[in-house]
C-alpha positions in Angstrom: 55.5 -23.4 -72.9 59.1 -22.4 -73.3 58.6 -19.1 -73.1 56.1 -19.1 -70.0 58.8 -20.7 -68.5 61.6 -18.6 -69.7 59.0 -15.6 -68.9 58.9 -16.9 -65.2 63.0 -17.0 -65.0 63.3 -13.8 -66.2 60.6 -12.1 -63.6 62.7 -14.2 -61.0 65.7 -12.2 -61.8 64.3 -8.7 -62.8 62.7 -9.2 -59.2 66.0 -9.9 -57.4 67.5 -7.1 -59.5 65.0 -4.5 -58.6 65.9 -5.2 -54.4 69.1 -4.7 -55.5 68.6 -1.6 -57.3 66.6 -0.4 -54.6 69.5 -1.1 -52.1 72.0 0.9 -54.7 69.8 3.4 -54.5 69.3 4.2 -50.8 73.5 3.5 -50.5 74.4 6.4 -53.1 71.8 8.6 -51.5 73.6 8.3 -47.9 76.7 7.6 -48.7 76.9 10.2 -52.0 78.1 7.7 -53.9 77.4 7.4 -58.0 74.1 5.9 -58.9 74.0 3.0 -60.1 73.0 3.5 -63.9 74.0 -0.3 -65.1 71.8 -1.8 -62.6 69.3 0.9 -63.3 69.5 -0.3 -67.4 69.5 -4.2 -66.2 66.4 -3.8 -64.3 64.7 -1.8 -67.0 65.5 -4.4 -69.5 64.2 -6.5 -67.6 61.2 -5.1 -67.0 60.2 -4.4 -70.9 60.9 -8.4 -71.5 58.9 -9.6 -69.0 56.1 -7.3 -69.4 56.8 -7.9 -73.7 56.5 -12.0 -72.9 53.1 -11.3 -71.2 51.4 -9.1 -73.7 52.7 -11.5 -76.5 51.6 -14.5 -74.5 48.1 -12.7 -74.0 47.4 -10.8 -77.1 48.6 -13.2 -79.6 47.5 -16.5 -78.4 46.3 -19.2 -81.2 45.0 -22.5 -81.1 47.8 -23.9 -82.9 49.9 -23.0 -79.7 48.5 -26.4 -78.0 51.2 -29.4 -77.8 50.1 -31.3 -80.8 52.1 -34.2 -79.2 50.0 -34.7 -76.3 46.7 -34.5 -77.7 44.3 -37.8 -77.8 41.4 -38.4 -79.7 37.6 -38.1 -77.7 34.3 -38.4 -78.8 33.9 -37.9 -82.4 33.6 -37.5 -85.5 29.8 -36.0 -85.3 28.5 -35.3 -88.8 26.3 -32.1 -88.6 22.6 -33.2 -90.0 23.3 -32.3 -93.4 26.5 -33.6 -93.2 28.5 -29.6 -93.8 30.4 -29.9 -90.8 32.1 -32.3 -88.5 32.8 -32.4 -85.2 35.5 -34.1 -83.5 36.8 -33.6 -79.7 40.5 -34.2 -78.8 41.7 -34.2 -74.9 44.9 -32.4 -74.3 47.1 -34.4 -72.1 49.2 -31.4 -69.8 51.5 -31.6 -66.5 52.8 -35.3 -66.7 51.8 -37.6 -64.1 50.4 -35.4 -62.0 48.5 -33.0 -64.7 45.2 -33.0 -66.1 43.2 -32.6 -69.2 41.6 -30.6 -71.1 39.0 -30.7 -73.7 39.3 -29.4 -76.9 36.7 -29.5 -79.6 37.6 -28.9 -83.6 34.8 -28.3 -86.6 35.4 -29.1 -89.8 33.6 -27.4 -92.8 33.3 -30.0 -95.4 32.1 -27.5 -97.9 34.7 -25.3 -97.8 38.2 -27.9 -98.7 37.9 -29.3 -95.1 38.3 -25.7 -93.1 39.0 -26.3 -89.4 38.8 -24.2 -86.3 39.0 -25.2 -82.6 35.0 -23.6 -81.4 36.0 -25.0 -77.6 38.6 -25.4 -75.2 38.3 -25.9 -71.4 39.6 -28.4 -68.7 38.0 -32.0 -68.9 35.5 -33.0 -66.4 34.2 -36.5 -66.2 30.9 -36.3 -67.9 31.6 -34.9 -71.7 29.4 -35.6 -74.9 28.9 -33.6 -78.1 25.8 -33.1 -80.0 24.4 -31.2 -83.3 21.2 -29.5 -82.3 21.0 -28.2 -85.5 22.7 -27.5 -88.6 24.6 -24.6 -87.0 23.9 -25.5 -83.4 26.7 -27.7 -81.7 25.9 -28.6 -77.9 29.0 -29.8 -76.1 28.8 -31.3 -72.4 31.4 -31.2 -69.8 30.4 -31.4 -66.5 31.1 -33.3 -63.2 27.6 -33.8 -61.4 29.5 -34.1 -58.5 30.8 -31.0 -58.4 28.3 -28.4 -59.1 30.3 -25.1 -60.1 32.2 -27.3 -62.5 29.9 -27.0 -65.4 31.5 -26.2 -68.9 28.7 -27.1 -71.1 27.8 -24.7 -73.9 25.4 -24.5 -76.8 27.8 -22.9 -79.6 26.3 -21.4 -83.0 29.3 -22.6 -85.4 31.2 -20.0 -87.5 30.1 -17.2 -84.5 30.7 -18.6 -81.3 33.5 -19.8 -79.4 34.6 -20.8 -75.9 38.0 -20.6 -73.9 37.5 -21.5 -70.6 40.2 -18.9 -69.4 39.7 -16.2 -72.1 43.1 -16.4 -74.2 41.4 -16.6 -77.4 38.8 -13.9 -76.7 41.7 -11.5 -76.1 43.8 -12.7 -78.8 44.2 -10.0 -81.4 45.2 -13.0 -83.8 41.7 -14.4 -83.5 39.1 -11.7 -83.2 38.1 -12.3 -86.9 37.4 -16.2 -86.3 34.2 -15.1 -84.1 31.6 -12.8 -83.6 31.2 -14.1 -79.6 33.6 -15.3 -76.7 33.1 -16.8 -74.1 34.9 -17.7 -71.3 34.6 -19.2 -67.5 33.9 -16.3 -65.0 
């Protein structure tokens, strides 16, 4: 979150510098004065950090980037039918007062020493439930009825599937080995 925000100071400035680059420029073309090659290297440093911030914020996105602090139980634990995995859903309190939630579920593989991984993030509508259709089968429900293009509700295959409502961990070069499929809102 720090860096989102320090990424969004920095644009603000590299912005401002670039009009004033621009400005520099058009002056030592009609006046013939020296171009401004400090402003020139400011702006391009600029530039490269922001651009840096959003391919690291992109590309290398993990699960364990959530605010840990924030996070409330939900519905869970869900022991699979034979009892090899568990499920568990957490809501992630974000914003403050005027925020929202979202809805994060975690599987744990109790045959290999308790092995977690987040299959399913999204924002938190008002009808959510979690249930094992099969061994492998996990069907999570997260839907507001009254508002019909705000279905999130998935049927995930454990250990192949996952879901990131805005696609983070399906272009995160950090997780591409956790899952076979990713699926995201569209």
């Amino acid at each position: 979150m720090i860096l989102i925000l320090f990424g969004l100071l920095l644009s603000f400035i590299t912005v401002i510098l670039l009009l004033i680059l621009c400005t520099r420029i058009i002056v030592s073309l009609i006046k013939k004065k020296p171009f401004p090659k400090r402003l020139l290297i400011a702006t391009l440093s600029g530039i490269v950090l922001v651009t840096s911030i959003y391919l690291y914020e992109t590309y290398f996105f993990t699960f364990s980037d959530i605010d840990r602090e924030s996070t409330q139980k939900g519905p869970g634990p869900l022991l699979s039918p034979t009892g090899a995995y568990t499920a568990n859903a957490y809501y992630d309190l974000y914003g403050g007062a005027a925020g929202g939630v979202n809805l994060m579920v975690k599987i744990t593989n109790n045959n290999e020493k308790n092995k977690m991984q987040t299959v399913y993030y999204s924002d938190a509508k008002s009808n959510i439930s979690i249930e094992w259709l099969d061994e492998d089968t996990l069907n999570i429900l997260n839907d507001n009825p009254n508002y019909p293009n705000s279905n999130r509700s998935i049927e995930l295959e454990i250990g192949k599937e996952i879901y990131h409502d805005n696609g983070l961990a399906c272009k995160s070069l950090l997780m591409k080995d956790e899952y076979e499929t990713c699926y995201q809102n569209e």
